[in-house]
Structure formats: structure tokens, C-alpha cells
N, C-alpha and C positions, 0 to 999 in steps of 0.2 A: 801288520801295522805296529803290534807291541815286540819290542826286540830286549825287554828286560826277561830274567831269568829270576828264579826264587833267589832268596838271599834273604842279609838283615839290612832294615833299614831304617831309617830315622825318625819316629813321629809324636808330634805336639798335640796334647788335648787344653783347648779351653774350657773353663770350667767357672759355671754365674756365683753370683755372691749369696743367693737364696742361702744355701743350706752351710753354712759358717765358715766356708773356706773362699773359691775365689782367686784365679791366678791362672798359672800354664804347668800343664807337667810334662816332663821329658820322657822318653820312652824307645824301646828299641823295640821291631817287629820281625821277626824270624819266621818270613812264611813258609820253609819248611813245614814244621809241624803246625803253625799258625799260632806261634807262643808271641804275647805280648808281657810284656817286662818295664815297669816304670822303674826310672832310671833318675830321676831329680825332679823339682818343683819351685816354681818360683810365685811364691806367695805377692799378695798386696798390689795385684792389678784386677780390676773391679771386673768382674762379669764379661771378658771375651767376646765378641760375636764374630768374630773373623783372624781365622791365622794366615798367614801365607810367606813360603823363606822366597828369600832373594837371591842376586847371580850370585854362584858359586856354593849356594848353601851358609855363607859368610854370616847372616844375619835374617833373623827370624821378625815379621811387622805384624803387629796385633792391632785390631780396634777393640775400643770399650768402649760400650754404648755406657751410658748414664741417664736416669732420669730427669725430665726438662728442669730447666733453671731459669726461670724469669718469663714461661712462656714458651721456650726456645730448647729443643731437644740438645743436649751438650754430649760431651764423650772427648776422649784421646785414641791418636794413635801411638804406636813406639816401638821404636827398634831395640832389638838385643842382641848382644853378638852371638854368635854360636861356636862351642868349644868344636876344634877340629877334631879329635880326639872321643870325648866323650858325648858332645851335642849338648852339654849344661849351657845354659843362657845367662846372659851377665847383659845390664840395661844400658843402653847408648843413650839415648835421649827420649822426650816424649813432648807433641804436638797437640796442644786442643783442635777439636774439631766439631763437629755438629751436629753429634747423632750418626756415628760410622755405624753403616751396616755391611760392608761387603770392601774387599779389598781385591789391586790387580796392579802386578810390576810389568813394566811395558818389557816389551820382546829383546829389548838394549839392555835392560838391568840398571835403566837412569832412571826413572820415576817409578812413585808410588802414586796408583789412582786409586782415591777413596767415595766410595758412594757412600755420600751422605743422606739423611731423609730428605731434606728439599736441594741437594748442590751434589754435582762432583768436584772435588780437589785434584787437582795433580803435585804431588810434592818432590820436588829432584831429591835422590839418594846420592849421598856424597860420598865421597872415595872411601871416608872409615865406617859407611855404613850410617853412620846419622842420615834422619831427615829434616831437610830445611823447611822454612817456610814456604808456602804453596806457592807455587811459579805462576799458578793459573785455578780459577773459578769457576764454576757454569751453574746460574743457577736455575732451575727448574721451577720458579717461579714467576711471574712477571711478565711482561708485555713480550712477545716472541716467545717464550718460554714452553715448555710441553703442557703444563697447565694451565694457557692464558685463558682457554673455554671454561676453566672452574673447576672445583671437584680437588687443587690441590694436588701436590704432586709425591712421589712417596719412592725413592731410588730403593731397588733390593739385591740389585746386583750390577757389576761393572768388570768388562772383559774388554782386553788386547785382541784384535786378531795378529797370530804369527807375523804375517807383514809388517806389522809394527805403524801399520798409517787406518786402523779405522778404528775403534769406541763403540761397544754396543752396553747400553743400560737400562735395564727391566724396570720398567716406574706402574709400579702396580696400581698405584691409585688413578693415573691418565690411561690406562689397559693397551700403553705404549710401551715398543724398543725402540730407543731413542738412538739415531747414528751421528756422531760422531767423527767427521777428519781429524786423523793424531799428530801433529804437528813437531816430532822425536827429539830434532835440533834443539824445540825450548820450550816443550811441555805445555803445547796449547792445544785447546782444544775447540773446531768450528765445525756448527752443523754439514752435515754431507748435506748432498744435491738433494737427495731425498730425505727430510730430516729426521721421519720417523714413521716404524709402519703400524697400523691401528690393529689391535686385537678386538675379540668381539667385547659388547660393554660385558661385564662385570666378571671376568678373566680372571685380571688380577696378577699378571705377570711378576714372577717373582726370582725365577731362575734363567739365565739364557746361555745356553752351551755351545761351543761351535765343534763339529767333528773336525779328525785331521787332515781329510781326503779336502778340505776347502770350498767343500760344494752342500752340507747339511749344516740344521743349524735347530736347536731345540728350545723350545720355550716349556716351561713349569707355569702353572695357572694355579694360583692358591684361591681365588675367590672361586672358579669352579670344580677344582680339582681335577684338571687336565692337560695332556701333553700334547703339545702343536711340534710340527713338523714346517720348517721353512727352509724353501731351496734358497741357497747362499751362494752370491757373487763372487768369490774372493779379491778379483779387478774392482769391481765397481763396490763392491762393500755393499751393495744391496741384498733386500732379504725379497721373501714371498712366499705367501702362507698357502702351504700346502696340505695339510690332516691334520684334525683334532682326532684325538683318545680319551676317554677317561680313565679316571686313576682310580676308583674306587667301584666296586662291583654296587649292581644296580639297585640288590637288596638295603646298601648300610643306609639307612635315616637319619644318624647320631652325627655330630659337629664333627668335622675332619680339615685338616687344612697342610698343603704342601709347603715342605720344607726344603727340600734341596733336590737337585738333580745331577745327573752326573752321566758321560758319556764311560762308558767299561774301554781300559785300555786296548782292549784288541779291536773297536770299533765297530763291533757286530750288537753290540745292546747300549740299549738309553735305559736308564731307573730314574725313578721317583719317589720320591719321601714319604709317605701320608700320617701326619702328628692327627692323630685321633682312631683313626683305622689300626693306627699301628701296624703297620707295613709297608716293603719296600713294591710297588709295580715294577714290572719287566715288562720291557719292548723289546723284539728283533727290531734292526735295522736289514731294508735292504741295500743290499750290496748297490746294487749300480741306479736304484732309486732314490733310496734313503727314505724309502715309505716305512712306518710302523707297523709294525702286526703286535699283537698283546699275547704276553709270553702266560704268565700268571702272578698270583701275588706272595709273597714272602712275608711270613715274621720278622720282624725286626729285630725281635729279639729284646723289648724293652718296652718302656710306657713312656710317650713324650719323646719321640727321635726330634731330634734337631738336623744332624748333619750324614752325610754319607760319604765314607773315602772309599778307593780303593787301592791295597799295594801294586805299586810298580810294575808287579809282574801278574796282577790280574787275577791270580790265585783265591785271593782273599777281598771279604768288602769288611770296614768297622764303621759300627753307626753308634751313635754318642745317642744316648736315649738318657735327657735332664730330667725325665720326670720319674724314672726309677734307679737313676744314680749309679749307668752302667756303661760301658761301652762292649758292645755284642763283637765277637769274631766269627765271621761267616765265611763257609768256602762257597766257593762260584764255579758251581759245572762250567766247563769250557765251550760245552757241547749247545746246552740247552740256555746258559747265562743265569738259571736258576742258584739262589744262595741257599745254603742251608747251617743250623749251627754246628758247631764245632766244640763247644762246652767249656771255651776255652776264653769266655766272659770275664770281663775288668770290672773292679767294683771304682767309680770315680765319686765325687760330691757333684751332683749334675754339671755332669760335661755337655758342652753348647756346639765346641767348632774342634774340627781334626786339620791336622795339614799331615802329609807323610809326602816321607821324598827317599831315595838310594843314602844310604851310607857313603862315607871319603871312599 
């Protein structure tokens, strides 16, 4: 399934405003030996939660959450060009928005979709990489809405399927994936036939990943820390819940809560984040089920992970761990999916979000 090979390649850490800095920095990753190398920084964009580049690698979109203002969660997002060359960032523009948590460029490289706390946006990406105003709204509050039963609604993640016609978004507080018809031509977006499928109450869906094979589909649970397993339609865009896992071994008692999840580019493992455990879980995937089996748990390699990547070619995982103002380089047995360290540790000002993608 993964047909990248080791190399160097491009990657962005966000990083929150807590500890006096606050911005993106640039960086190159040479998973050869698993050497990371910051490479530039772009000061004076607030606290990050979401990177992600666009077609071509042309231009890099950040959200930044910001504390509520009148009531009302606020934040920006914004585009930056990207040097071809060296990969230093220079700013295009920047859009208010409404509490961005989670960001996703439809499969065309025409829109940006931003999961908001109560709304998603879709915003068309313009030829020089600016974003305009939003073409289209949905919000997750209100009469039809995912939260009209109460309880309020709470977006934490938002994904294209490849086909470029369906929407799936994790709303932790409804313990919904909410689906979405993508409408590509002009960035709209209308409930699917089935509008949304229920997790159990207090879940708390926070991540939802789709494999490449178009038939698995993973969900992250932060309210109970666990991973679901859902066979996925790729025609029909439907889901169906098939295993729950847990992410934390049965002993911990102390507060822990998931942070990201992530399919391993060779499609044989799902990980899971755990901010308090301090550690990554490993699942096998199987092959022609896509059931989970529970591999074991890994160090993080840090205190407070927020995010998990991994390079290209699968080699390597780096977890941004904000609360000891690091980012870990882990190699990943091929065999077992097992990460281990490498010693080969970045010191950041708590970095929150990573993007990596191939070099020109």
C-alpha cells in the first residue's frame, strides 16, 4: 500500500503561545538516519491546532484556536506560501473563523474544510493559494442539526473521502460521525441519506480516519479512551460499527484523554494518542477484515502529546509532546508496527500540531 521510500522531506510543527513563543517552524526530516533539522520559523500566529499543505505542496493552512470573545469561541485560519526550494513560509492571507479545530483540503485541492466547535466551513482555495470567504456553513447546532436532542455540539475532526463526494466529522459532544454529501463543483455541503451514526453515550469521538483499501474506517474516543472499528461503504458513504478497543491498559486510574489517531502508511496498523498515559497504543489491522487485535503500548516519548505523524515512508512516527516542549523521533518496526526511540529528540516551545509531506 505505501510505495514511498526513505528520503528527506518537509515538515511543519505548530507550536501554542503558553510558553513565550507561538507560530510554525520549518523543518526537514531525513529518515534515513531519523535526523530532524529546523530549517525556519514564522513567529506571531497564536497557538496552532491544525496544519495541513495543499495541492502541490504550494501553500501550507493553519488554524488558530483563540480564547472565546463575547461568549463565542473565535480563531483564524491562513494560508502561507511555501518556498519551493527551501519550504520557508511567507503569509497569503488570513480568515476569521470560530474556534478551528481540525482542518481538510477536498481531494480537487479547491476547498478548505474547517471544523469548527459548533459549524464546518468550506472555504474555496484560489488559484494563488488565498482563501476566500466561506462558500458554504453547516451548523451543528439547531433545529435538524446533530445536536438538536441537547448536550450541544463540539466538531474535532473533519475528512474528504478520496472520492471527493462524502464528509465525515467527529462531534465529540453529540458521540456522533456526522456524514456529509460533498457537493466538489461549489463547496456544499448536505446531510447523506444516513445522516449520522451514534457511538455509545460518553465516547466522545474525537478522531476519525478512513484506510486506503475504502472498506475500514477508525474512530478515537477521548471521553472513554478507545478505538472503534467501522466497516465503510466507499459507494454509499456509509459506516457500521464494528469493535471497540481500549487505549489504556486496565491498571491506569489517573486522568488520560486521546489525542489523535492515525492509520501507519503501510495500512497494517491504527495508533492512538493517550495525553495523560503518556503513550502511543498499537493495533494490527487485519488484512481482509479490518478487525483490531491490540499490539502493545509505546512511550511517547514526552509529557502532554498532542499529535502524531508519520514520514512518508513509514520508517519513522514524531509526536509533538506540548507539555514537555519536545517533539520525539520514533522508528516503527515494520514487522510488529512497534515504535521505539531513537534519541534523536527536538527541543520545541510546546509544539501542538505536525504536518509532514515528500520534498519537490
Amino acid at each position: 500500500m505505501n510505495n514511498h521510500r526513505r528520503g528527506k522531506f518537509l515538515a511543519y510543527f505548530g507550536t501554542a503561545s503558553t510558553q513565550g513563543a507561538g507560530g510554525i517552524f520549518s523543518a526537514q526530516f531525513d529518515s534515513g538516519p531519523g535526523r530532524l533539522t529546523i530549517t525556519g520559523e514564522t513567529r506571531g500566529f497564536a497557538s496552532p491546532s491544525c496544519l495541513i499543505l495543499g495541492p502541490g505542496l504550494k501553500n501550507l493552512f493553519a488554524a488558530s484556536e483563540v480564547e472565546e470573545l463575547e461568549g463565542e469561541p473565535t480563531g483564524t485560519v491562513s494560508s502561507f506560501s511555501v518556498d519551493p526550494r527551501s519550504g520557508a513560509l511567507a503569509p497569503v492571507n488570513t480568515r476569521k473563523s470560530r474556534g478551528p479545530r481540525h482542518l481538510a483540503v477536498d481531494a480537487k485541492g479547491r476547498f478548505l474544510l474547517v471544523a469548527n466547535t459548533r459549524s464546518i466551513a468550506v472555504l474555496p482555495i484560489r488559484a494563488d493559494g488565498s482563501l476566500a470567504e466561506a462558500a458554504h456553513v453547516v451548523s451543528l447546532e439547531g433545529p435538524g442539526a446533530s445536536s438538536e436532542e441537547g448536550g450541544g455540539a463540539c466538531a474535532r475532526s473533519v475528512t474528504v473521502d478520496p472520492a471527493n463526494r462524502f464528509v465525515y466529522v467527529a462531534d465529540s459532544r453529540a458521540d456522533k460521525i456526522l456524514v456529509y454529501r460533498f457537493e466538489a463543483l461549489r463547496g456544499a455541503l448536505q446531510p447523506s441519506g444516513v445522516p449520522w451514526i451514534r457511538m455509545d453515550d460518553g465516547v466522545g469521538p474525537c478522531k476519525f480516519v478512513l484506510h486506503g483499501n475504502g472498506r475500514f474506517a477508525y474512530v478515537a474516543g477521548e471521553g472513554d479512551s478507545s478505538m472503534h472499528f467501522l466497516a465503510y461503504d466507499e459507494a454509499a458513504g456509509s459506516l457500521r460499527a464494528i469493535q471497540t478497543l481500549p487505549m489504556l491498559p486496565e491498571e491506569w486510574l489517573e486522568p488520560s484523554f486521546v489525542t489523535d489517531a492515525q492509520v501507519h502508511p503501510s495500512g497494517r496498523f491504527v495508533y492512538g494518542l493517550n495525553r495523560g498515559h503518556d503513550s502511543i497504543a498499537v493495533f494490527s489491522i487485519g488484512e481482509s477484515s479490518g478487525t483490531l487485535s491490540f499490539v502493545g503500548h509505546a512511550a511517547c516519548g514526552g509529557r502532554g502529546p498532542r499529535c502524531l505523524a508519520f514520514d512518508p515512508s513509514g520508517s519513522h512516527a514524531l509526536v509533538a509532546n506540548e507539555e514537555s516542549g519536545s517533539v520525539s523521533v520514533l522508528s516503527v518496526d515494520q514487522q510488529t508496527g512497534m515504535p521505539s526511540p531513537t534519541g534523536r529528540d527536538l527541543e520545541l516551545p510546546a509544539p501542538r500540531c505536525i504536518m509532514i509531506a515528500p520534498s519537490r
